[in-house]
N, C-alpha and C positions, 0 to 999 in steps of 0.2 A: 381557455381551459385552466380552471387553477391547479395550483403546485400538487403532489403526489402527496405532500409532507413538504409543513412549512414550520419552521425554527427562527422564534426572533427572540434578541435578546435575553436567552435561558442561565440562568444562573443556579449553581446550589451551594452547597457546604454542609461538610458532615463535621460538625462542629465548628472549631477552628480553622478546619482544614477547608482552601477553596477547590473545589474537583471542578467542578464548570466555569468560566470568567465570560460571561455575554459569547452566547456562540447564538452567529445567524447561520441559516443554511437554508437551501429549498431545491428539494428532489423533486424532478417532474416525473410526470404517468411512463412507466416502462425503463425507469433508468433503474443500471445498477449501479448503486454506489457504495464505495467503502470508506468507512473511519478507519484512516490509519496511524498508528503512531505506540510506543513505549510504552510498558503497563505502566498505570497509575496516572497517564493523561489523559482520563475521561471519558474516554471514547464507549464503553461498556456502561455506563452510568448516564450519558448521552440516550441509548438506545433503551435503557430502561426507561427512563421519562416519557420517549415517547410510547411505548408501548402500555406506560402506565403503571407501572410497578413502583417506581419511584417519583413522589413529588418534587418540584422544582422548586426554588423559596423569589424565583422572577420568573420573567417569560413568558410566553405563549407557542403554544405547539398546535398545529393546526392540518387536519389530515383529508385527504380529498376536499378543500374551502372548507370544511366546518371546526371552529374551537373546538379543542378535545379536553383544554385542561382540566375541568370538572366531573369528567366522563369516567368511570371505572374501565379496568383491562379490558373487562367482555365487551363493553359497548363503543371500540376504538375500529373496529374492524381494520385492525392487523393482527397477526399473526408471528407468534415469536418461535425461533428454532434455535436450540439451545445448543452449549457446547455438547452437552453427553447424550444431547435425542432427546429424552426423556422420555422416553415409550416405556408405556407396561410391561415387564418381564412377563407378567404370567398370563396377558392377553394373544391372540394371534393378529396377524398382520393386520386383517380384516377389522378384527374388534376395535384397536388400536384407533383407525381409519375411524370408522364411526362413533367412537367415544364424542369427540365434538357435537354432534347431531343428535345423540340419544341427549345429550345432558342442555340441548338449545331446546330441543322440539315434545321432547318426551315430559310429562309431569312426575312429578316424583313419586307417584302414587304406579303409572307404567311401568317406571324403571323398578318397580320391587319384582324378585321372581318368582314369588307363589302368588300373588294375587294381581300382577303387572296384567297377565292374559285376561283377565276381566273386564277388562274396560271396553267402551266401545270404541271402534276402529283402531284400537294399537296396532291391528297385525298389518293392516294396509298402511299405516306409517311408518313401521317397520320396514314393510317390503320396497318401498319406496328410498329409503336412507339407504338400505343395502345396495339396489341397484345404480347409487352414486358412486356407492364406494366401490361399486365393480368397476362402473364405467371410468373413473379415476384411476382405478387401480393399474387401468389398461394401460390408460394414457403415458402413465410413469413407468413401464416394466414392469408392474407389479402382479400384475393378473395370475401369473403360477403361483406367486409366493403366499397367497392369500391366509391361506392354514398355518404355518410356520409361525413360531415366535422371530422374538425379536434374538433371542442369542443363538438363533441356527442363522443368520443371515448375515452376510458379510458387510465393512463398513459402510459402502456405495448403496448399497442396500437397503440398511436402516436411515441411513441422510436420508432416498425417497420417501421410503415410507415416514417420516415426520417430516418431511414437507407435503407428505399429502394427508397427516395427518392435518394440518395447517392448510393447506387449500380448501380442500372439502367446506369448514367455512367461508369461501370467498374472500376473503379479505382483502383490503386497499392494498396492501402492502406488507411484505413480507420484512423481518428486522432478524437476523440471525446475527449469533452472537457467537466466533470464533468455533463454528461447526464444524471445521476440519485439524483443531490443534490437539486431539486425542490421536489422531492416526498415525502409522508411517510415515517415512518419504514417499515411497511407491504408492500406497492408497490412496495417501492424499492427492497425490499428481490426478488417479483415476477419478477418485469424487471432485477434484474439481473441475476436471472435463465433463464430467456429470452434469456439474450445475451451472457449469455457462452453457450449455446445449438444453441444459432446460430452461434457461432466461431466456435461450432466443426462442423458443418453441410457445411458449407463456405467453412471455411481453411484459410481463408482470413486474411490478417496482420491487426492488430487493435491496435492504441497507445492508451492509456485511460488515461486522467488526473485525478487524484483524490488526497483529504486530509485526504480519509477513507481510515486505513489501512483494515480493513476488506473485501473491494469493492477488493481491487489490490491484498489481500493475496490471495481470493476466485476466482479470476476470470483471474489472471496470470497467462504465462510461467514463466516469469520473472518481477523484478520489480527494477527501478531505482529513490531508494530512494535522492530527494532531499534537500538541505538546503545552503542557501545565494549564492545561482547562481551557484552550483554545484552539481555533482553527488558523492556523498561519497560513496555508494554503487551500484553495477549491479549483482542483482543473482536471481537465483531461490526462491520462497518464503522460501522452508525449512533452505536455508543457510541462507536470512537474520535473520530470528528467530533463529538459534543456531546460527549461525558461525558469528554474524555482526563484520565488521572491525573498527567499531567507537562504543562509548560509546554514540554518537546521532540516531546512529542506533540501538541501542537494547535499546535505551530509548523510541525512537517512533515507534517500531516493537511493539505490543501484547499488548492485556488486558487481565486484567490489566496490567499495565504497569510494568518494570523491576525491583524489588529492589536492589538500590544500594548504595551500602556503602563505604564509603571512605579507601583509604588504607593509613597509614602515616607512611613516613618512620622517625624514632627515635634511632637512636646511632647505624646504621648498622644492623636492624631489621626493621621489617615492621609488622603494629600493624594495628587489624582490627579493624574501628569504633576510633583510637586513645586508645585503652584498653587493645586490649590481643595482645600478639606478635604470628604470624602465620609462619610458614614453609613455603617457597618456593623453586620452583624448575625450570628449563627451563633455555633456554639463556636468557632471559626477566627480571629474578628473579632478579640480581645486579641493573639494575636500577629504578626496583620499589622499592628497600632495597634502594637507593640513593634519592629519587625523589617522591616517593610517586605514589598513581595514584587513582584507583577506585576498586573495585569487584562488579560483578552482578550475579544474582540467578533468575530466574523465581520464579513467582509464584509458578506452579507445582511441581516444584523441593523441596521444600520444606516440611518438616513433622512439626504435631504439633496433640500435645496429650495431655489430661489433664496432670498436674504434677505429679500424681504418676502413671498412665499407661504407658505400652509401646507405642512404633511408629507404625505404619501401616505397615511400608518400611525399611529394613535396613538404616542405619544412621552412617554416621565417625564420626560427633559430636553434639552438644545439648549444647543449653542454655534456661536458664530461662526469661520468660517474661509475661507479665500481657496482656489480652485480653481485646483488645478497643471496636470491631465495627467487626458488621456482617452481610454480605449482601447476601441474599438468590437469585443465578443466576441459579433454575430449580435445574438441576442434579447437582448444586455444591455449595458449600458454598466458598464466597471470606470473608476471615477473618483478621482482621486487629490486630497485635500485635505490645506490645513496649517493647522493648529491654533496659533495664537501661541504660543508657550512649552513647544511640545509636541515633542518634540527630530527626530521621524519624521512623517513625511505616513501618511493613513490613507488605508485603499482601502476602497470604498465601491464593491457590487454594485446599481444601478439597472437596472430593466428599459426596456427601449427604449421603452416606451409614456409610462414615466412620465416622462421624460426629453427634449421633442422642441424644446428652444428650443437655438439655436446653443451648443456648448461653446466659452466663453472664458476663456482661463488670467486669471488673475488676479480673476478675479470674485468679490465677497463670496456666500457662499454659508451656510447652516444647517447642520448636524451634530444629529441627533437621534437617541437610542436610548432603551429599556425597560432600566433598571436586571437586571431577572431576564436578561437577555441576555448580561451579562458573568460571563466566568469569571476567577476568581479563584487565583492560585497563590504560596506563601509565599515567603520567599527562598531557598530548597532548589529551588522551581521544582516540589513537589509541588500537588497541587490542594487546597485551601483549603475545609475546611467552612463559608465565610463566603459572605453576600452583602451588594452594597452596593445599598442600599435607596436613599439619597438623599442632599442634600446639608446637611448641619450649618449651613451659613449663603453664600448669594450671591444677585447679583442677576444680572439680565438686561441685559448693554448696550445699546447702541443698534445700533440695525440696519445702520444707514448707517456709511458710511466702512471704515475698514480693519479686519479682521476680530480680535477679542477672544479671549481665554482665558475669557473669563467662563463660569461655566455658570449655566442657569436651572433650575426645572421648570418641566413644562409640564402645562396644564391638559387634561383627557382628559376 
């Protein structure tokens, strides 16, 4: 079965400027995928090419196995759904809906409305469009709303109806382009419930543009994170979040965001934060011991407990640090601590249970993690076949008073 939408080699530039750099990609039949990434990484200009609005100055775009690139918009059979709808104010739902099909099936001479009824058989072509757009209209919750414009209708609403404005042609595949960044928080939550229950109901190929990693983690098979006119990553959302291949991919994957701390190599050792020297292991290990590079840790992955309690979680090591800043998100407390000598405060996900004695800034506090929990990335900011196991040589300071760089391990 060929690809849903194939991408080889695409290149553009709007002048000077390069917005594409050689992106492959290939959506198979029934996936949903998102472009995700920062405005001004292409991801929006990606999706016009393929749909055809914009030419490419390389590449080949290739949709259900056949070359599209000389094909105009109409004749691409996909379907583009814009940020704002784009439905007719002054049409109703219904008209909206069959716009497509008056303007594929109907000649121009039909579509006039004093001499349109003259033709022969318009009215049974007519009658025929309409009864799609009922039976559509069903499909999608629409069937009351039929009569109603598009500004009596809420925003869950009009996303159906111009996505069945866009089905009704059949199309390969559907290309929507940040169709939920006009709404609220709360709306958007509903319409996107909306439209992953209509992917699974469909089956249907769906590219999604978005700058919300949340919209693309929840609502992918897959997601092909972008940045300065490339694809640095293509995977399922669990890989991007554990597995990213770039230190720009698990800086922009998750919230909060990744803590990451520098790794620096110093006399054939490699010292975390520029302070304690840490143990490594992997093929990877000699050139971050040569070169230096990064470590990152999730949030979650991390333990923190007053200074003289235990961890919640088993812990390979522990340091000391002072408690900044405490943000209460429902079931979890996001906690901000600083690390002596550590140049960034680290975020730390605690669940509300674990966590029920008054939060005070400045309080000495523990930092504990599992070694396997850090990722690793060279000074390219590529990911690092190394791990750091443990520490070469430190002790544990004392618990009391103002919070230390020191690290320990800990016994489990």
């Amino acid at each position: 079965m060929p690809h849903a939408i194939s991408i080889s080699g695409l290149r553009k530039h709007f002048g000077t400027h390069r917005v594409l750099d050689g992106i492959d990609l290939q959506v198979e039949p029934g996936e949903f995928v998102s472009l995700l990434g920062p405005s001004g990484c292409g991801k929006s200009t990606l999706l016009r090419i393929v749909a055809g609005l914009e030419t490419q100055d390389a590449g080949t775009v290739s949709i259900g196995g056949r070359t599209v690139d000389t094909l105009r918009p109409g004749e691409r059979k996909v379907a583009m759904v814009f940020q704002n709808y784009a439905l007719y104010p002054h049409l109703s739902v219904r008209d909206n809906i069959a716009m497509p099909l008056l303007m594929s099936r109907l000649s121009f001479l039909e579509r006039q409305p004093l001499v349109g009824h003259l033709v022969p058989g318009r009215r049974s072509r007519l009658a025929r469009i309409d009864a799609e757009v009922v039976e559509l209209a069903q499909t999608l919750g629409l069937g009351d709303l039929l009569q109603r414009k598009p500004g009596q209708l809420s925003g869950g609403q009009r996303q159906r109806a111009a996505l069945a404005r866009a089905m009704v042609r059949q199309p390969d595949a559907f290309l929507m382009d940040e169709p939920l960044s006009n709404l609220d928080a709360k709306l958007r939550l509903q319409v996107r419930d909306e439209l992953a229950d209509l992917h699974r109901r469909l089956g249907a190929t769906f590219v999604f543009v978005t700058h919300d990693q949340t919209e693309a983690m929840s609502l992918s098979n897959r997601v092909a994170v972008m940045q300065h006119g490339r694809i640095l990553q293509f995977g399922t959302p669990q890989a991007l979040y554990e597995q990213p291949d770039y230190l720009d991919v698990a800086r922009f994957v998750g919230s909060p965001s990744i803590n990451i701390v520098s790794l620096r190599a110093q006399g054939g050792l490699c010292q975390l934060a520029g302070t304690e020297a840490i143990a490594l292991a992997g093929h990877g290990a000699q050139a971050l011991m040569k070169q230096g590079g990064a470590a990152a840790i999730r949030p979650e992955h991390l333990l923190l407990a007053p200074a003289r309690e235990a961890f919640a979680g088993p812990a390979d090591a522990q340091v000391l640090a002072t408690l900044r800043h405490a943000e209460h998100h429902g079931a979890d407390w996001i906690l901000q601590v600083q690390v002596a000598h550590w140049p960034e405060p680290v975020s730390v996900r605690v669940p509300l249970r674990q966590w029920t004695r008054p939060i005070k800034p400045g309080d000495a506090v523990r930092l504990g993690w599992r070694w396997s929990d850090w990722l690793l990335f060279d000074a390219s900011g590529s990911r690092c076949d190394a791990q750091a196991i443990s520490l070469s040589a430190s002790t544990m300071p004392a618990a009391s008073g103002a919070a230390s760089s020191g690290i320990s391990c800990v016994s489990t």
